[in-house]
PAZA-37504 format. One record per residue: x, y, z of N, C-alpha, C, O, CB in turn. Coordinates in pm, whole numbers, plus 50000, padded with zeros to 5 digits. Glycine has a CB too. Layout:
<sites>
XYZXYZXYZXYZXYZ;...
</sites>
This chain:
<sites>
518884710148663517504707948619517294714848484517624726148449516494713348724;516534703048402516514706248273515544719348244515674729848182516104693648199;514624713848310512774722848291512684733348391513344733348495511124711548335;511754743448351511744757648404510974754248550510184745048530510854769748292;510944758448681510174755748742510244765148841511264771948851510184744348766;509184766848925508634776049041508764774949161507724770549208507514777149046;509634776949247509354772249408508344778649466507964790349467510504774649505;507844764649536506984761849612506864760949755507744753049791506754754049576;506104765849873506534759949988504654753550023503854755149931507484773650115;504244748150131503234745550187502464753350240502984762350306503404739150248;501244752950231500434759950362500044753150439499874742050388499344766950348;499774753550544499054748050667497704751950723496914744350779499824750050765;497604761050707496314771450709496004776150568496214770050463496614785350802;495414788650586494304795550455495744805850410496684809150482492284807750530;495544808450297496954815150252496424827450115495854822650017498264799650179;496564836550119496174843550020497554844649870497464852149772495754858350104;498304838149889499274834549785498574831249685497354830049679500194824349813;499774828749559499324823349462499004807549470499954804249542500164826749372;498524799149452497964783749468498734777649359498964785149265496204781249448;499164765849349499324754549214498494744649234498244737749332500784747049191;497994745049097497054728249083498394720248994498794726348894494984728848949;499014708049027499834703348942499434680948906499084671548977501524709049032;499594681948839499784667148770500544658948809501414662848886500144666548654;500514647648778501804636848875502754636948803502964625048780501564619848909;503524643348748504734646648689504944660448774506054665648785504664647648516;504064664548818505044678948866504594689748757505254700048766507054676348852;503704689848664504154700048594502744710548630501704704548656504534695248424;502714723548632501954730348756500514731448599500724736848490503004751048859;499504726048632498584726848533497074735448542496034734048479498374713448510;497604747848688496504758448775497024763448790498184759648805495764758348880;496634778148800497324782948955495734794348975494954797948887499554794748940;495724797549131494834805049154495374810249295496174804949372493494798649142;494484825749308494664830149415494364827449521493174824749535494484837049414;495114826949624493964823649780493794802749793493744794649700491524833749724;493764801449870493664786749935493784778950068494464785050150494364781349885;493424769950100494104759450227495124745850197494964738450100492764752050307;496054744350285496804733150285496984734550117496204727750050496014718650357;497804741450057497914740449935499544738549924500124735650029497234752449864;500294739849812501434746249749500814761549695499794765049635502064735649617;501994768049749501984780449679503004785449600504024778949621501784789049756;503184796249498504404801349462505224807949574504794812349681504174810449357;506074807949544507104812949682508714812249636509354803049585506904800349837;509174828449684510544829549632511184829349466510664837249387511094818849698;512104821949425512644819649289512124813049198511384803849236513654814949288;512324815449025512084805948961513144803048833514174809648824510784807848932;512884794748754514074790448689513324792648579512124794748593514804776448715;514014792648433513344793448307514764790048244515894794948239512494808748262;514004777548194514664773548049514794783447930514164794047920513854762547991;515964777447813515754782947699514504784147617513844794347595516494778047640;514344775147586512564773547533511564782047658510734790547626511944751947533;511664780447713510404784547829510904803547797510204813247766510794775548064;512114802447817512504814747777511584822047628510594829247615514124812247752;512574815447532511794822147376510604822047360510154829047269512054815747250;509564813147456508374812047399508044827347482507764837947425507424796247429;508114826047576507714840547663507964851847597507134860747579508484842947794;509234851847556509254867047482508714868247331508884878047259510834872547474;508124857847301507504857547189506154862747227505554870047148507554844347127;505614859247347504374861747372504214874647402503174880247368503894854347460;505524883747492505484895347521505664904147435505314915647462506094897047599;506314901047300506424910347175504844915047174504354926047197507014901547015;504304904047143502674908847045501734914847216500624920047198501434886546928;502134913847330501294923847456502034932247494501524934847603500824917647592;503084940147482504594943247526503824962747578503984970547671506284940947337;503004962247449502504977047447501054981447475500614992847464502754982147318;500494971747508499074975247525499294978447653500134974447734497924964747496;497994990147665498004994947801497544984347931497914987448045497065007147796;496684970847908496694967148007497544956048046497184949048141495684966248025;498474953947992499674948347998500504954848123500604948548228500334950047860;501134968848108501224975448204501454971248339502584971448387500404980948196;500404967348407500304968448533500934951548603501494949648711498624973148560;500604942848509501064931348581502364926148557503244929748479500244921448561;502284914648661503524908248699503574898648561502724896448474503474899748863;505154893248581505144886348501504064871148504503454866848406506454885548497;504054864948649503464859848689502054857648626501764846348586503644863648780;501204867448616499764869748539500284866748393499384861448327498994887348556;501124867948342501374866048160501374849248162500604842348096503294874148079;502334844648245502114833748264501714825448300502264814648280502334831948269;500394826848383498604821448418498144825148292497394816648244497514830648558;498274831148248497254837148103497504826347981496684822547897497874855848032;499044822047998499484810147896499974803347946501194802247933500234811347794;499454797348008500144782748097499804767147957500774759747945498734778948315;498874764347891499054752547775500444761447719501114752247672497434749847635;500894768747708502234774847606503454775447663504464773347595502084789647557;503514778847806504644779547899504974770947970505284777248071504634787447971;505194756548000505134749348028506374752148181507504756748161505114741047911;505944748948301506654750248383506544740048562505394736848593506494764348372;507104738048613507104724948681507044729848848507404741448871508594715048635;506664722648944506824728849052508304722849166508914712249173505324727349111;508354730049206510014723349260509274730449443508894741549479512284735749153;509374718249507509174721849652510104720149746511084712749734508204715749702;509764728649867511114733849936510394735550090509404742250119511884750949856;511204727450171510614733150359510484746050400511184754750348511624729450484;509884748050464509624759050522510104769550561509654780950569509304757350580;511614762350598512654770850643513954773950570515094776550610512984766050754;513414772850455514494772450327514334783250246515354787750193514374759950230;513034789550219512664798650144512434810950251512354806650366511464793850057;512364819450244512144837550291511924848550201512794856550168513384843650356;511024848650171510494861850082510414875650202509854875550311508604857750004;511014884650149511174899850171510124912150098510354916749987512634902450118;509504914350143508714927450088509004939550076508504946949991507814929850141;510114944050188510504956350225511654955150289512044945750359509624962850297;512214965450261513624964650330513164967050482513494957050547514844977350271;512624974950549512214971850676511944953850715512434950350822510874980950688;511404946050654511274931150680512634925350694513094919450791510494923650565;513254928350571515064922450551515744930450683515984921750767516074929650360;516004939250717516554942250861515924937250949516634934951047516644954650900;514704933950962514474926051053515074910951080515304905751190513354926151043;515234905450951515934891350932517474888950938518104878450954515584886650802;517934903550918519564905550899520214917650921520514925850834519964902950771;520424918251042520714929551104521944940251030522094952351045521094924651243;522494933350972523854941850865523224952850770523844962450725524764929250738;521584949050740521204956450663520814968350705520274975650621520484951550605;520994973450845520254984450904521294996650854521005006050781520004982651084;522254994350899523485008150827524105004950711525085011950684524925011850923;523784995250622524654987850514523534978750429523164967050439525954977150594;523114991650325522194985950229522794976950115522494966450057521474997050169;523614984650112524614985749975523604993049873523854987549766525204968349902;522874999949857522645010049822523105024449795523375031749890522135009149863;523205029449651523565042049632523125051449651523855061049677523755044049558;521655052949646520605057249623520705057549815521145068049862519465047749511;520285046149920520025050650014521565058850100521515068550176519265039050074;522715051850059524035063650088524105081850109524675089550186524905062149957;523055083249980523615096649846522335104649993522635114850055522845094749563;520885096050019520105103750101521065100250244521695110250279518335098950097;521205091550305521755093150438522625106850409522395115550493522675079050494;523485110050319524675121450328523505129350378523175133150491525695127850174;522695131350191521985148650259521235149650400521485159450471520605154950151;520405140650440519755138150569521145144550667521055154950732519265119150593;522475135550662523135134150758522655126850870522645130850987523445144250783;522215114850822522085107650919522085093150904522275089350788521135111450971;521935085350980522265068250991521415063450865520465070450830521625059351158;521775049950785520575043750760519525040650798518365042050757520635037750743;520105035250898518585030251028517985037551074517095034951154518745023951159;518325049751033517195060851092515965059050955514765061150976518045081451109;516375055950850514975058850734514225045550775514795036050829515405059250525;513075045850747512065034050751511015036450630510965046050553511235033450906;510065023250637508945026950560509415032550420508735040950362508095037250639;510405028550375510985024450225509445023750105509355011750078511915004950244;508915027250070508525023149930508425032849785508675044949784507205018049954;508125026849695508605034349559507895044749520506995046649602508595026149443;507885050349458507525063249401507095055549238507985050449170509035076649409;505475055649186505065053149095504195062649014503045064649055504685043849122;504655068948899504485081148831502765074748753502385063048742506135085448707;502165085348718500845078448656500985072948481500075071948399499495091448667;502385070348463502545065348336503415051048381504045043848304503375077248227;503245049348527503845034548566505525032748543506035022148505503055022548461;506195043648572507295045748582508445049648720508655061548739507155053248502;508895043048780509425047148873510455060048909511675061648904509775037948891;509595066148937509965079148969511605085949120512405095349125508275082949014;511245073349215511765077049254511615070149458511535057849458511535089449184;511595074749571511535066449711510785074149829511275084149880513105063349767;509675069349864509475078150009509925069850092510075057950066508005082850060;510175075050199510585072650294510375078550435509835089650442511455072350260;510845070850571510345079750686511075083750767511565073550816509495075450758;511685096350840512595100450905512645109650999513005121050969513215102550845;512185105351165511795108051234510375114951241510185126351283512615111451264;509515107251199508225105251200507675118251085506505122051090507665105751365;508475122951006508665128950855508465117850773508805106550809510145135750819;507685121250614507635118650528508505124650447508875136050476506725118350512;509005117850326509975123950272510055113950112509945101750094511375123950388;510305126350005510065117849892511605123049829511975134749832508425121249793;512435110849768513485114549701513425112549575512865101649559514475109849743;513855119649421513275120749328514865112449224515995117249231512605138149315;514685106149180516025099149110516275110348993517365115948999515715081049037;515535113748903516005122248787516595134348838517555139348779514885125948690;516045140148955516735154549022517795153549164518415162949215515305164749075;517785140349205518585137049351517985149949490518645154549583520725139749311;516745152149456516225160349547515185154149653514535144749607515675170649473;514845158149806514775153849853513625166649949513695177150012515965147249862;512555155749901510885169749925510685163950078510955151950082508725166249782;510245169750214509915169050287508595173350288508415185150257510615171950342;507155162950329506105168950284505045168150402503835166050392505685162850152;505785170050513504875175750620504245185550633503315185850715505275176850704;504495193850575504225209950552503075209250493501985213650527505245218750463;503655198950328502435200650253501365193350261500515195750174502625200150144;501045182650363499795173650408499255185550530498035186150543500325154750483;499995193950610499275201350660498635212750601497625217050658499805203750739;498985217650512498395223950413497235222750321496395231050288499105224750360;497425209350286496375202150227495385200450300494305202550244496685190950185;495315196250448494455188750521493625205650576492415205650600495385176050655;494235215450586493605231950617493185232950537492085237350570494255244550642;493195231650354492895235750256491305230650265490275237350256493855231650148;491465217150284490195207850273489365213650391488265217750354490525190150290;489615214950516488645213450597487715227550565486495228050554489225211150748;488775239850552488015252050496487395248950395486295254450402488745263150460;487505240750270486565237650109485005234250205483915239350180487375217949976;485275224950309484185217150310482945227550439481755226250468484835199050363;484005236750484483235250250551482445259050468481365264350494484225259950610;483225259750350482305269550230481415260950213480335263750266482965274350073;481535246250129480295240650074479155241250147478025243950106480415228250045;479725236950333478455238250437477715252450410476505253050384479025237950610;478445262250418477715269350448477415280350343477045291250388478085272450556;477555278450164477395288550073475965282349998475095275850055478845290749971;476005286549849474725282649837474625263649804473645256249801474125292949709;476025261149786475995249649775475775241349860475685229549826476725247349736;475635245049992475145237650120473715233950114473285224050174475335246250245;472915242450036471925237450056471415231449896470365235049843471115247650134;472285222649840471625215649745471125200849808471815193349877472595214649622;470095199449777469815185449817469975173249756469885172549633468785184649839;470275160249843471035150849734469995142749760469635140949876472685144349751;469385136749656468595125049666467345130249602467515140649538468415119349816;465625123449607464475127349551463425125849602462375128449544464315123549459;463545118149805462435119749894462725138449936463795144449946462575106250045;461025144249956460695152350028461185158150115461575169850117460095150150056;461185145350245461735146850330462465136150419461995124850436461045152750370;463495139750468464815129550507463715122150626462835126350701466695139450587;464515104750586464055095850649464505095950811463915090550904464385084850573;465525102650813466185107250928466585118750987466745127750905466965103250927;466775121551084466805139551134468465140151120469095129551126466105144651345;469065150951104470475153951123471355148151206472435143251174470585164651151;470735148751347471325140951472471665126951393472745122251359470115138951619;470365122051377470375104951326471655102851261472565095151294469105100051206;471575111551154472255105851013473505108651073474165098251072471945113850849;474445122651151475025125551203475795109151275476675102251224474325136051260;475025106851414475215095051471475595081651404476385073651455474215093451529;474955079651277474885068551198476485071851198477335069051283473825067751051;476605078051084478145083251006479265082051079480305079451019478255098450967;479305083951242480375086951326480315071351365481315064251356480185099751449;479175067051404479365049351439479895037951362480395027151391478165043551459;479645043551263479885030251123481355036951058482075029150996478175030250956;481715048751070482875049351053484195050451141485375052251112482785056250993;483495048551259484655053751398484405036451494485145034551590483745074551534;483535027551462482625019051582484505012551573485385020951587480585005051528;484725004151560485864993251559487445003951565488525000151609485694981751383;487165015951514489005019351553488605028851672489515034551733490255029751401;487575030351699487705039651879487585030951995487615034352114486285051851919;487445018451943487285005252083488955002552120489515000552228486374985152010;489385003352001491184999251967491715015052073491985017252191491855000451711;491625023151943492765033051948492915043252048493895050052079492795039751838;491065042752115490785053852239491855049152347492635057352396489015053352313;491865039152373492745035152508493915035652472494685037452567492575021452575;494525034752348496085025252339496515039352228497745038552234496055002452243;496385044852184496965052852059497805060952090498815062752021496095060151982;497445070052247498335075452295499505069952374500455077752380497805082352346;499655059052432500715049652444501755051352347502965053452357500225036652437;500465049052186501765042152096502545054252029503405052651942501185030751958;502055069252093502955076752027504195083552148505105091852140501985088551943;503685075552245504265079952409505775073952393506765078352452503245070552569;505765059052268506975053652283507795054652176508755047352151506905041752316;507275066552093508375073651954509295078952016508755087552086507815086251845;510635079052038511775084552053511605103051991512065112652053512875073751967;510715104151839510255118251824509685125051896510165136351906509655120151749;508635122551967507435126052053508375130452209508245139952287506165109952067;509005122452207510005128952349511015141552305511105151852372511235114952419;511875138652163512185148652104511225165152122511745176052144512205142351976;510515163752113509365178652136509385186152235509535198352221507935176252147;509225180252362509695183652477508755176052580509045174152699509745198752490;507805172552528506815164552665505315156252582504295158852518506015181152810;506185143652644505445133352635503875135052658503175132152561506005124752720;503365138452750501915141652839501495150152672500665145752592502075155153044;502055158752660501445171552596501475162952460500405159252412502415188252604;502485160252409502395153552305501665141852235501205140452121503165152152306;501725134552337501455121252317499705124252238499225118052143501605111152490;499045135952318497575135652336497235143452201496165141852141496985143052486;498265152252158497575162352074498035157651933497595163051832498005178652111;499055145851927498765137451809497415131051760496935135651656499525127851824;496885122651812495675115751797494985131651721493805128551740494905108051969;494925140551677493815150751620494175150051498493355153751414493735166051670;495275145951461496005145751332494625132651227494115133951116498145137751372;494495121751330493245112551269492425118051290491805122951196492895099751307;492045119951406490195118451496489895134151463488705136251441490105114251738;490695145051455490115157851488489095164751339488775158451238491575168351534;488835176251365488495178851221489135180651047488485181350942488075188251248;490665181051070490845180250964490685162450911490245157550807492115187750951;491055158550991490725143350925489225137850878489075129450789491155132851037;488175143650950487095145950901486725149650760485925145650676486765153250968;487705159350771487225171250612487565160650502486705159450415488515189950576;488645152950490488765145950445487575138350408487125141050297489535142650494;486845127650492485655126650431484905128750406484265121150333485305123950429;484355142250455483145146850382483535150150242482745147550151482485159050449;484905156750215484455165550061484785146549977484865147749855486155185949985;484885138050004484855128749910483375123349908482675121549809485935118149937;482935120350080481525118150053480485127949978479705121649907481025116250172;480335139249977479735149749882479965149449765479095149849677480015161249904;481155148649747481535145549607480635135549527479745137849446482905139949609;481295120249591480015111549544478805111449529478205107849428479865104549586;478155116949668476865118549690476375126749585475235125449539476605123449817;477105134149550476425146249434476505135349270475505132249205477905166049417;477565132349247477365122149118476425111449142475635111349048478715114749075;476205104249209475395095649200473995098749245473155090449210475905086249256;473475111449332472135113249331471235124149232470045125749204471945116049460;472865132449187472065145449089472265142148938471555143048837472845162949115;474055136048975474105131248810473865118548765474125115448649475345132948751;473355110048853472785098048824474125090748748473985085348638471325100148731;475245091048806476525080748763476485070748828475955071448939477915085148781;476895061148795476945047748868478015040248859478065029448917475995039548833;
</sites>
């Protein structure tokens, strides 16, 4: 095939993919997010010579602006589609397989569980000393200058970040428990120093009593995951292979769930809700 083109597969239902609007030649003359019964982008694409030069002509003169940055190539080429001319090539259903995560690809191909072919996941199995298939929950490490820094990963219900420029390997359970004590004490001082009693807002007096507002806050933020998670959460930590590691299931299973529901997970939202609440009712930010 002469011309650059995009595979495509069908939807059948509502699809949050990318969409093609195309012409009776095939050549893709839309694309948008989200749709029904559409073509979508999906999997590989091909690029001609021309389709080629014109692109990197276009990426010279955006190559450095900061909001360039963040997108796919994909978005450069919605942005100049009269300039990039490219065709849609469609394919059954069962022909194409897109992968997100290496957790998905072991699911599809079992060779990949001890045999990445990876250096990078090898060099950590050594230091770990342990299987591939023991890491899960694979994703990248993105520095705030949009540089890949490096892999977290999960290993026996540990977080764990490996750093490519240093081959070091941070375990940061410690430091989310640390963090999460740090916070709940911040948000003990604010309650109760002089900053507890600044008032946010410019009625008199609250439209609601403490209880109320109290009640409101716990319903609208707890109503839909305590219908779920009250019955079933401790189950789902009853069947971690870690959680038996500890020494007892009963004991364990129960005193996980505080890690969400208890007060440090709380603290968490208040010092963000205060936070806000204070810019937008004292400093009038919007």
């Amino acid at each position: 095939m002469d011309s650059s083109y995009y595979a495509a597969l069908f939807s059948l239902g509502n699809t949050d993919e990318w969409c093609l609007k195309t012409d009776s030649d095939n050549w893709i003359t839309g694309i948008k997010i989200g749709g029904c019964r559409q073509w979508y982008m999906m999997g590989h694409a091909f690029w001609s010579s021309d389709f080629s030069h014109k692109f990197i002509r276009i990426l010279e003169g955006i190559y450095y602006l900061d909001e360039t940055k963040p997108k796919l190539w994909e978005t450069i080429y919605q942005e100049h589609l009269p300039q990039l001319q490219m065709k849609i090539r469609r394919y059954n259903s069962n022909e194409i397989y897109e992968f997100d995560s290496l957790d998905e690809l072991r699911l599809f191909d079992k060779k990949y569980l001890n045999h990445s072919s990876s250096t990078t996941m090898q060099k950590i199995s050594r230091l770990l000393n342990c299987s591939e298939s023991e890491m899960t929950a694979m994703s990248p490490l993105i520095s705030a200058d949009k540089k890949l820094t490096g892999v977290a990963f999960k290993y026996k219900e540990n977080t764990y970040y490996y750093n490519y420029e240093t081959g070091e390997i941070l375990k940061c359970g410690i430091y989310y428990a640390i963090l999460g004590l740090g916070i709940l004490i911040c948000t003990l001082y604010i309650a109760f120093s002089r900053y507890g009693k600044i008032r946010l807002g410019n009625i008199e007096k609250p439209q609601y009593s403490s209880f109320q507002w109290g009640t409101m806050i716990f319903t609208s933020t707890m109503a839909a995951d305590i219908l779920f998670y009250s019955l079933c959460e401790w189950a789902l930590y009853a069947n971690e292979p870690y959680i038996a590691e500890l020494g007892g299931i009963q004991k364990w299973a129960s005193t996980y769930p505080l890690f969400h529901w208890g007060p440090i997970a709380w603290g968490f939202y208040i010092i963000l809700a205060v936070a806000f609440g204070f810019m937008l009712h004292l400093r009038g930010m919007r």
